[in-house]
C-alpha positions in Angstrom: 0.0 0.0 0.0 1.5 3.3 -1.2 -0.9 7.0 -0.9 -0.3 10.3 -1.0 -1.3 13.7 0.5 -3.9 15.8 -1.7 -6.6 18.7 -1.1 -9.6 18.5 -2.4 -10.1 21.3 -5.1 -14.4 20.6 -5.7 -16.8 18.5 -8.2 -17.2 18.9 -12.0 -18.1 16.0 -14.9 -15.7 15.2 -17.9 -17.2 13.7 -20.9 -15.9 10.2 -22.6 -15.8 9.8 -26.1 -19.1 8.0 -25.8 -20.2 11.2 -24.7 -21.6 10.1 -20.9 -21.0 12.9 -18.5 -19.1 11.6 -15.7 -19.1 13.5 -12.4 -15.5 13.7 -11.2 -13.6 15.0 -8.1 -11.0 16.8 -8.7 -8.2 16.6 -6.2 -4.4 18.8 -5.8 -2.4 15.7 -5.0 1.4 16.3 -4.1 4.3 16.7 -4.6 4.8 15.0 -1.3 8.5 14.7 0.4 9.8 11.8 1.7 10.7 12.7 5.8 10.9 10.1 7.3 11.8 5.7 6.4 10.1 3.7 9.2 11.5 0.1 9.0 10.9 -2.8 10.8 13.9 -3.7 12.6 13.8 0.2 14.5 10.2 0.6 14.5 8.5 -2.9 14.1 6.3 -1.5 10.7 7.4 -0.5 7.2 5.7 2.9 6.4 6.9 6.2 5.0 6.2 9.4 6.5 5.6 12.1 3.8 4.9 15.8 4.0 2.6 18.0 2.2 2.7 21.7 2.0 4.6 24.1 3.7 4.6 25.5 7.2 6.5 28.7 9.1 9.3 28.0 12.0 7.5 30.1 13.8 4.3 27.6 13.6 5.9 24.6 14.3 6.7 22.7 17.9 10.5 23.3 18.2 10.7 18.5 18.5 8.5 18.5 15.5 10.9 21.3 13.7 14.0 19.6 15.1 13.3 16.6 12.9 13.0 18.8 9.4 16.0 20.7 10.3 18.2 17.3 11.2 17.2 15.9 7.6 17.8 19.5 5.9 14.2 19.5 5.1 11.7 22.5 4.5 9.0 22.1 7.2 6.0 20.7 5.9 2.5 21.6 7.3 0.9 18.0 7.0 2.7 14.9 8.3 1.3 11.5 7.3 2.2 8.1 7.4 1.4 5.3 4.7 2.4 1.3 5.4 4.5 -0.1 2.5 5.4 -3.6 2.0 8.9 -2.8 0.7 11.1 0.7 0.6 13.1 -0.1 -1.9 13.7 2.9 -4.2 12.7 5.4 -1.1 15.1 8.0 0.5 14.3 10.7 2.9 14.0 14.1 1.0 12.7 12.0 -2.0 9.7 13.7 -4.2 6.6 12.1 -5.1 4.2 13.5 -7.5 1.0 12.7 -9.3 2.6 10.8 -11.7 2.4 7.6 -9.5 -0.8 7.0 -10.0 -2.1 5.9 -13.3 -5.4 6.0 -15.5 -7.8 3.6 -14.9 -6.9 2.2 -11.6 -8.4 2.6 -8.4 -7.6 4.2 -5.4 -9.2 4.7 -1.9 -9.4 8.5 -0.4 -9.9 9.7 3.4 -11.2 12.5 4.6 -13.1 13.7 7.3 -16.6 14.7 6.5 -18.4 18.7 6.7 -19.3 18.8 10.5 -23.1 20.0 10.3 -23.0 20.7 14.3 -26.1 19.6 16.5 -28.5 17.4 14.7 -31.6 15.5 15.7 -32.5 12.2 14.4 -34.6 12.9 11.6 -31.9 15.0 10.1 -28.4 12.8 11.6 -30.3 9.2 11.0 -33.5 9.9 8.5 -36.2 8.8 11.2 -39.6 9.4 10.2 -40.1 11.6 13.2 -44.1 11.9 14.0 -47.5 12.6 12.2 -47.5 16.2 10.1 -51.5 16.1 11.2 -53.2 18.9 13.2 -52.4 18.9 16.9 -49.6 16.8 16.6 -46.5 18.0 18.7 -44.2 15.0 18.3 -42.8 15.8 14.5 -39.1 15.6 14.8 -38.9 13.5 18.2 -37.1 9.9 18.2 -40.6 8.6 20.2 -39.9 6.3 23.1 -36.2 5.8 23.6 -35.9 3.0 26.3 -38.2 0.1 27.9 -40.4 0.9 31.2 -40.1 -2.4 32.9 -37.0 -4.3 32.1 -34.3 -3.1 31.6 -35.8 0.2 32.7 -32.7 2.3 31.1 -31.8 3.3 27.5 -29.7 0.6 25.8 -26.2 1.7 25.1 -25.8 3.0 21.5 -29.1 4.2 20.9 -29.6 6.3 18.1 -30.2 10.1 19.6 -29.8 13.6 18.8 -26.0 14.8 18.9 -23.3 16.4 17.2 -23.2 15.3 13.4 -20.3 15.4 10.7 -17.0 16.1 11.5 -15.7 12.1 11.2 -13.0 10.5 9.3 -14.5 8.6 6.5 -13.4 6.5 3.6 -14.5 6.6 -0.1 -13.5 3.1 -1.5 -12.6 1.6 -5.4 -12.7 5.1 -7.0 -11.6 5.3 -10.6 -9.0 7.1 -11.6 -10.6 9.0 -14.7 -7.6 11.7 -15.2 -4.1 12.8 -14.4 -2.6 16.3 -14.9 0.9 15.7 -14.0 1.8 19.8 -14.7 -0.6 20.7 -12.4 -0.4 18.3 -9.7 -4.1 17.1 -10.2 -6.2 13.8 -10.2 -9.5 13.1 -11.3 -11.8 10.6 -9.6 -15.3 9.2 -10.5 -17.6 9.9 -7.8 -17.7 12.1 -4.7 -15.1 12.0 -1.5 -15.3 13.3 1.8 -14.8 16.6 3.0 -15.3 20.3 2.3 -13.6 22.1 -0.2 -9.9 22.9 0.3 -10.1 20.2 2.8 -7.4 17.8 3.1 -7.4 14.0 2.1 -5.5 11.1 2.0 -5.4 8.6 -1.2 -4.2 5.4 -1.2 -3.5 3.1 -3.7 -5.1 0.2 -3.8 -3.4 -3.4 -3.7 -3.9 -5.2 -7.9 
């Protein structure tokens, strides 16, 4: 497994030569530097740490700087880390761009979803809610919520009003419908998480 950092730009369609419109994300992928090798014998895992962006001194944790500054490395503002099954062909201060990915495969992006603040049920889990009839006062409430005689308690995990959005979230076996390796852009059918501008991750997905 191999991934890179990306923002997401917003939504637009392309058209094949069939002439379908396809509805496409479009995503500001890379380029990503190489910051960090973690290999098994040190750390137990094989993963490389990559960085996206850049970030101020001034901004930065003077440990979290220290490890730029010991590598020669402009800081970075996002940090990730992406298991690999080998590292051959991977050195600290390395560049990876867009190009990795190719045209027609798939890939999995996270993100974490728009947080839409408080929420009731109707609108967080699509209950019915109660009757729209005259003198009804029960429209948007969950209705009975626990058992009077045994156990006499609401059951752990009940569905109730609360704070909606704002989750990390996975959007799985997207295509790759274009790559614009000038601009440091990838297309991808469908929608993925997240506002615009918002950061995601995309992995590539094992053949």
């Amino acid at each position: 497994m191999m991934g890179m950092i990306g923002k997401k730009v917003g939504m637009t369609q392309i058209f094949t030569e069939d002439g379908e419109a396809v509805p496409v994300t479009v995503l500001e992928v890379g380029p990503c530097t190489v910051t960090e090798l973690r290999t098994e014998t040190r750390d137990g895992y094989k993963a490389v740490q990559l960085g996206f962006g850049t970030q101020k001194e001034s901004r930065m944790a003077r440990p979290f700087l220290g490890q730029f500054k010991k590598r020669n490395l402009t800081p970075s503002r996002f940090v990730r880390e992406f298991r690999v099954d080998d590292l051959e062909g991977l050195e600290v201060g390395q560049s990876l761009k867009v190009d990795m990915f190719e045209k027609g495969k798939y890939v999995d992006v996270v993100g974490v979803t728009k947080g839409r603040g408080f929420a009731g049920v109707v609108k967080r889990y699509g209950f019915t809610g109660g009757k729209a009839t005259h003198g009804t006062t029960t429209h948007k409430q969950p209705g009975s919520i626990g058992s009077s005689a045994y156990p006499s308690r609401v059951i752990k995990g009940k569905r109730l009003p609360g704070r909606m959005g704002t989750a990390r979230y996975s959007a799985k076996n997207l295509e790759v419908v274009a790559i614009d390796a000038e601009q440091n852009v990838l297309m991808v059918r469908g929608a993925v998480p997240g506002p615009t501008r918002g950061l995601v991750l995309i992995h590539k997905r094992k053949d």
